[in-house]
C-alpha positions as CSV (number, residue, x, y, z in Angstrom):
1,X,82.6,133.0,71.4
2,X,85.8,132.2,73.2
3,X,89.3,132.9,71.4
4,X,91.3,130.2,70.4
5,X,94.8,130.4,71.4
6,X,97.6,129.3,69.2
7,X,99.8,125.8,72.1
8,X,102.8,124.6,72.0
9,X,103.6,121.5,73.2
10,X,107.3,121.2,73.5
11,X,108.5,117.7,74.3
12,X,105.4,116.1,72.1
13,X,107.2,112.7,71.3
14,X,107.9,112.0,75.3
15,X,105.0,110.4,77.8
16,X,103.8,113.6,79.5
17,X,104.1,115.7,75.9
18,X,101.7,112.6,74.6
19,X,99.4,112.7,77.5
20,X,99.3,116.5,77.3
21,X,97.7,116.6,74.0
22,X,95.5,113.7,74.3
23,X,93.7,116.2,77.6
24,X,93.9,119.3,75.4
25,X,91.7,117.2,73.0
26,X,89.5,115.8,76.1
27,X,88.9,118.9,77.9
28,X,88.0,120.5,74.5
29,X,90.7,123.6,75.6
30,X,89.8,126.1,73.2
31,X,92.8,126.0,70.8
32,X,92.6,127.1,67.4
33,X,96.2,125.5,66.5
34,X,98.6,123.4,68.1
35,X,102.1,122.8,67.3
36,X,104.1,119.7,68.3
37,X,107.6,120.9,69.2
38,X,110.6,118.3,70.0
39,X,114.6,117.7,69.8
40,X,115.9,117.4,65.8
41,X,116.5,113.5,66.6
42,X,112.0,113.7,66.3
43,X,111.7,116.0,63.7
44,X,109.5,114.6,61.5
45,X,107.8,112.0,63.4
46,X,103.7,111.8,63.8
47,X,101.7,112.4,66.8
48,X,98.5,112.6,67.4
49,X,96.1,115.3,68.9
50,X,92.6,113.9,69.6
51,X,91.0,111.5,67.8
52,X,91.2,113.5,63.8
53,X,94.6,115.5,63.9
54,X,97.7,114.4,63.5
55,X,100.3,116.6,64.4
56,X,104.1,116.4,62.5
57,X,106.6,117.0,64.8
58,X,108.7,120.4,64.5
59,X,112.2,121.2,65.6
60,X,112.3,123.3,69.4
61,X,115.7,124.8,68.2
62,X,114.7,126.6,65.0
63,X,110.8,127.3,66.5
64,X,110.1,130.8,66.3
65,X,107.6,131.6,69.5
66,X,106.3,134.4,68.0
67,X,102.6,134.6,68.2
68,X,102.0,131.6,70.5
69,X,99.9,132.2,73.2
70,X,100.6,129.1,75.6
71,X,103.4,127.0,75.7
72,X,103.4,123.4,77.5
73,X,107.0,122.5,77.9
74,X,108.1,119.2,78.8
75,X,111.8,118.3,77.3
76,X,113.8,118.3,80.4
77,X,115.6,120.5,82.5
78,X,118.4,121.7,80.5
79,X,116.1,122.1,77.2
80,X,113.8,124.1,79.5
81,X,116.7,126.1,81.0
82,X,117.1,127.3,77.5
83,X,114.0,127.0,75.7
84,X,111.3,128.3,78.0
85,X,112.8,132.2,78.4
86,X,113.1,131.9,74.8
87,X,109.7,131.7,74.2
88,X,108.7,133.8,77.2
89,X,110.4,136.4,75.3
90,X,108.3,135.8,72.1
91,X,105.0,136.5,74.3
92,X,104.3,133.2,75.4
93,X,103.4,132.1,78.4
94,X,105.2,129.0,79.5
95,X,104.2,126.1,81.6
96,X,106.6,124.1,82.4
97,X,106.9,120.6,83.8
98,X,110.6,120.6,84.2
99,X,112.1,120.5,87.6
100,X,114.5,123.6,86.3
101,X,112.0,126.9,87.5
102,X,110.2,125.7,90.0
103,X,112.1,126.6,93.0
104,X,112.8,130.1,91.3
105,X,111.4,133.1,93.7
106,X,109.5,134.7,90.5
107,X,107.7,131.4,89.2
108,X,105.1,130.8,90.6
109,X,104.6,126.5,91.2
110,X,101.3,125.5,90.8
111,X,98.4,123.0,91.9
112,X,95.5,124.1,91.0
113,X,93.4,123.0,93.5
114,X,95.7,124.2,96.1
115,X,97.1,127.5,95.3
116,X,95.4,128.8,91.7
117,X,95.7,132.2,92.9
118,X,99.8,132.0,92.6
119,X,98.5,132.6,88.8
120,X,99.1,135.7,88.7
121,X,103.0,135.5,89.5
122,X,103.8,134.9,85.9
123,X,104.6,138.5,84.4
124,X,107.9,138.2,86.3
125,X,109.2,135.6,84.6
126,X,106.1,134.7,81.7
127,X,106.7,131.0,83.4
128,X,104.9,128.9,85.8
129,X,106.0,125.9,87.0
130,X,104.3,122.3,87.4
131,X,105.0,120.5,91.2
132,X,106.9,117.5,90.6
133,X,104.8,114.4,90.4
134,X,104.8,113.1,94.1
135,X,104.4,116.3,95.5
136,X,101.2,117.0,93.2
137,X,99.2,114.4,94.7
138,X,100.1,114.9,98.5
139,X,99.3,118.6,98.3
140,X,96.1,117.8,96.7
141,X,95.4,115.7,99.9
142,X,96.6,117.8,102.4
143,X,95.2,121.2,101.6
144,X,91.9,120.3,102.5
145,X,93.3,118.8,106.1
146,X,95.6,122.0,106.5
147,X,92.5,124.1,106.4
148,X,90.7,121.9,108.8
149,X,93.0,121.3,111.4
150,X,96.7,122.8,110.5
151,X,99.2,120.5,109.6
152,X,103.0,120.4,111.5
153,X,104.8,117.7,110.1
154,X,104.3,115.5,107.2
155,X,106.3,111.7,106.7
156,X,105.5,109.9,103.6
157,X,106.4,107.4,101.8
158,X,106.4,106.8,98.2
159,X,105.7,103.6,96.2
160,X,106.4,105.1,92.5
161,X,106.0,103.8,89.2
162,X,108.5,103.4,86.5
163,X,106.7,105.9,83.9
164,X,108.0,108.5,86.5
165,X,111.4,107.6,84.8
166,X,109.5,107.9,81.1
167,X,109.6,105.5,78.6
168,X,113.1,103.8,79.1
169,X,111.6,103.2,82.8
170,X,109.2,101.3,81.6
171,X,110.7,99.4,79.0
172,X,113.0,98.3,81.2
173,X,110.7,97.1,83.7
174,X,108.8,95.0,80.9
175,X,111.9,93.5,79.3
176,X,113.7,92.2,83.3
177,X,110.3,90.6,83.4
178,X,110.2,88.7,80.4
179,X,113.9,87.9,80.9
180,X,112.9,86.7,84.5
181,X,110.6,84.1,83.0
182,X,113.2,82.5,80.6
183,X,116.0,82.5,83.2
184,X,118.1,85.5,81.4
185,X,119.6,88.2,83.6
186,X,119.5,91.7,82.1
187,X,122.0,94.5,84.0
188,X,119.9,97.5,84.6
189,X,120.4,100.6,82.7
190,X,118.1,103.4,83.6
191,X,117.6,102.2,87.3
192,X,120.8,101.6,89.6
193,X,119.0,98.3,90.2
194,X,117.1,95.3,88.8
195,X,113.4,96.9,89.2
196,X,111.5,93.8,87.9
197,X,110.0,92.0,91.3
198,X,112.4,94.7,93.3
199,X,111.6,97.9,94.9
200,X,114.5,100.5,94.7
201,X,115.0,103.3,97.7
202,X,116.4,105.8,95.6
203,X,115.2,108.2,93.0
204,X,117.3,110.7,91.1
205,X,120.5,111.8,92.8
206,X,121.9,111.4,96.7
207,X,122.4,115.2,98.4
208,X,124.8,115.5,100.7
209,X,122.1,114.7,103.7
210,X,121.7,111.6,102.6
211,X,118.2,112.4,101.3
212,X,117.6,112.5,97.6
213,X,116.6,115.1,95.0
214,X,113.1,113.0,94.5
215,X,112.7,113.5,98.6
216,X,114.2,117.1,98.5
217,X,111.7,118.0,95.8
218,X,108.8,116.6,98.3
219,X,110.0,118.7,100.3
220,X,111.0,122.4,99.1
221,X,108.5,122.0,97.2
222,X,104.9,121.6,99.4
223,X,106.7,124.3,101.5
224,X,106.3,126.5,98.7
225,X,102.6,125.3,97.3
226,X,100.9,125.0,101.0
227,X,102.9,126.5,103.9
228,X,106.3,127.1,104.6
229,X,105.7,126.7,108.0
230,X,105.1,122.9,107.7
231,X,107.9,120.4,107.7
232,X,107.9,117.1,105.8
233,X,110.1,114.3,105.7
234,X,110.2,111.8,102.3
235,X,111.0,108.7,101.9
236,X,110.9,107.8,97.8
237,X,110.6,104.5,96.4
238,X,110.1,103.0,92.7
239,X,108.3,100.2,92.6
240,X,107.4,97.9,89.5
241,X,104.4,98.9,88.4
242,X,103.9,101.2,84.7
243,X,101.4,103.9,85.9
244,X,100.5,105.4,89.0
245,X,102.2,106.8,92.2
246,X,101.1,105.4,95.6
247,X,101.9,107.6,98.9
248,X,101.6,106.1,103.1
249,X,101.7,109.6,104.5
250,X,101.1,110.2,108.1
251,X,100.2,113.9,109.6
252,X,100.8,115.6,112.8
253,X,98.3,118.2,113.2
254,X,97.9,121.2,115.2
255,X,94.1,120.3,116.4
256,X,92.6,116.7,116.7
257,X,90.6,115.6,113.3
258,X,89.1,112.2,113.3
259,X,89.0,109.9,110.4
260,X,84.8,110.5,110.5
261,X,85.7,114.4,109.8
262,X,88.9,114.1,107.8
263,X,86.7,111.9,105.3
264,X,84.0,114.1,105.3
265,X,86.9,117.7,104.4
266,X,88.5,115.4,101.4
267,X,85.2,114.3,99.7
268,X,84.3,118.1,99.8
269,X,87.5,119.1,98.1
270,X,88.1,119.5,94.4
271,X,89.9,116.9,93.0
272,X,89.6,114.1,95.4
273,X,87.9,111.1,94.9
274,X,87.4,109.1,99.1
275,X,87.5,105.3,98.5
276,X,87.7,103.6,102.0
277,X,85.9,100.7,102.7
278,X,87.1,98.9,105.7
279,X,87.1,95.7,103.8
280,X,88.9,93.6,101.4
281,X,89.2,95.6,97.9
282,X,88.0,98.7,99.9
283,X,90.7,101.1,99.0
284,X,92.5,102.1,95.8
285,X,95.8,100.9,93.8
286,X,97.6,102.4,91.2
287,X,96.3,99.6,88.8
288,X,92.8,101.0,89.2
289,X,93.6,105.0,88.8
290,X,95.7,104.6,85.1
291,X,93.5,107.0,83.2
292,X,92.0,108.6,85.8
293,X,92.2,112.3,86.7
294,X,91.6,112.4,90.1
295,X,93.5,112.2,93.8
296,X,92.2,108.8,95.7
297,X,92.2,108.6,99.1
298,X,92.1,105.8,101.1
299,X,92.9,104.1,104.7
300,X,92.0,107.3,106.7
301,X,92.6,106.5,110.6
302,X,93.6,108.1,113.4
303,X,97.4,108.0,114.5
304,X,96.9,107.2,118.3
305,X,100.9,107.0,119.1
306,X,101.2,110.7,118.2
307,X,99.0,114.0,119.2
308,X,96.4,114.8,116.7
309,X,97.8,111.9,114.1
310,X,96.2,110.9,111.1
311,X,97.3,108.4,108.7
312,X,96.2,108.1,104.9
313,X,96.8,106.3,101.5
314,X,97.0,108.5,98.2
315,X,96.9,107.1,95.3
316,X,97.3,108.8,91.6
317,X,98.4,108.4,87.7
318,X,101.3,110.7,88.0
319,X,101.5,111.2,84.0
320,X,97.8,112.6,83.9
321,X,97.4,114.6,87.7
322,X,101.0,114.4,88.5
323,X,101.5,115.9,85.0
324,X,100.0,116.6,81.9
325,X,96.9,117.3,83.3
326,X,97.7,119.6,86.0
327,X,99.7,121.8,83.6
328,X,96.7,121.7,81.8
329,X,94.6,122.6,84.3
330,X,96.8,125.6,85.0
331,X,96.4,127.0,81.5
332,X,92.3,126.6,81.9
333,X,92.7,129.1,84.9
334,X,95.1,131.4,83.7
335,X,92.7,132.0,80.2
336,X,89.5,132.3,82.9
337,X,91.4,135.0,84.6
338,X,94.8,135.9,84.1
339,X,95.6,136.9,80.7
């Protein structure tokens, strides 16, 4: 009989706090209580774990961790910068979603598929951190092609959707639309831009390379997951769609890899899903991957106008797999083997 262990989910009212539960419930994670945490403005509220529990939402700041085993954090980078060494200190261990720890030397950042072994980092800190969304997906794609034929240089770029901005994101995306249709303009507040029948070049904050953090993150980021040796260059986009991250990324590898072979290396990996017909409809959106756990791989070909190119299209729901569900997935490993 497996333990239960006694989760927190801390940022429970928010879209990846929702998702999270609803995968604890679907994976059947063997949890024998589960608390919903969130800011004092939620205290209070409902939400629900599975299809019989409802959960009534508790306040973070008066939460004694004491005697939780797991703890799912996603409020946001300054809540987590406080929060999460809180409950580390209580015994937990923390997963956390929040862009705050994961360029930290002693947490270790995460993909499952990719670099599971990294696990065992935690006891420095009693954290481990989730990739960032975009990055997720890519270095589910790539670690397959790395191990096949090396990869030097990575460009992408990124067609994201506004859940990546949570809920305001998407609201906002809804209501310019139905404005657009009655001739109304509405001045955009969460995005620097109209998003509605636009795509914006910019997500989160310029650096002082004219890159932004979003890009940055890409960056860093699959350095530290894959190889440091590999260099990436990002170019992020949101888009106005609700759910799903799209990715054009094109490779520069160290030995030739045709698109015959490449296929073959990402339909025996864990986690990806190859869906590339070389025909109309042959190839996945972000439309058809809402819900769905998996990476999807599409429009494999060779790059002739570089050495050893290859060219792909990678598609995933970035609050499930760029998200909740990895975290998830990280705490299934670390109770098979870690703690």
């Amino acid at each position: 009989m497996v333990m239960g262990y006694r989760v927190a989910v801390v940022g429970a009212t928010g879209n990846v706090g929702r998702e999270m539960l609803n995968i604890l419930a679907e994976r059947n994670f063997p949890a024998d209580d589960v608390v919903a945490l969130a800011s004092a403005r939620s205290v209070g509220k409902q939400t629900s774990f599975g299809d019989k529990s409802i959960l009534k939402v508790q306040d973070l700041a008066k939460f004694d961790f004491k005697g939780i085993d797991i703890v799912l954090s996603s409020p946001g980078a300054k809540v987590s910068a406080e929060h999460s060494p809180r409950a580390a200190k209580a015994g937990a261990i923390v997963i956390d979603n929040t862009s705050y720890w994961r360029m930290d030397p002693d947490v270790p950042l995460v993909v499952p598929e990719v670099n599971a072994k990294a696990i065992a980092g935690y006891k420095g800190r009693g954290i481990i951190a989730n990739p960032n969304c975009s990055t997720i997906q890519m270095v589910v794609a790539l670690k397959p092609i790395h191990e096949a034929a090396g990869i030097r240089r990575v460009v992408v770029s990124t067609y994201q959707s506004t859940s990546g901005a949570g809920k305001e994101g998407m609201d906002e995306l809804l209501s310019q639309t139905k404005s657009f249709f009655v001739n109304q303009t509405l001045d955009p507040k969460k995005f620097p831009k109209s998003i509605a029948f636009n795509v914006i070049p910019h997500i989160d904050v310029f650096m002082d390379d004219g890159s932004t953090k979003e890009e940055w993150k890409m960056v860093v980021e699959t350095k530290k997951i894959l190889d440091p040796k590999i260099k990436v260059h990002a170019t992020c986009v949101r888009v106005p769609t609700f759910v799903g991250h799209a990715e054009a990324i094109n490779l520069e590898l160290e030995r030739s890899l045709d698109e015959v072979e490449a296929r073959r290396v990402l339909a025996a990996a864990p986690g990806i899903l190859v869906v590339d017909r070389r025909e109309n409809g042959g190839y996945v959106t972000p439309q058809e991957v809402t819900g769905q756990d998996g990476v999807f791989v599409s429009r494999i070909r060779v790059d002739p106008t570089i050495d050893n190119g290859l060219a792909m299209w990678v598609v995933s729901d970035n609050l499930r797999k760029g998200a909740a569900l990895n975290a998830i997935q990280i705490a299934e490993e670390l109770i098979k083997g870690y703690i």
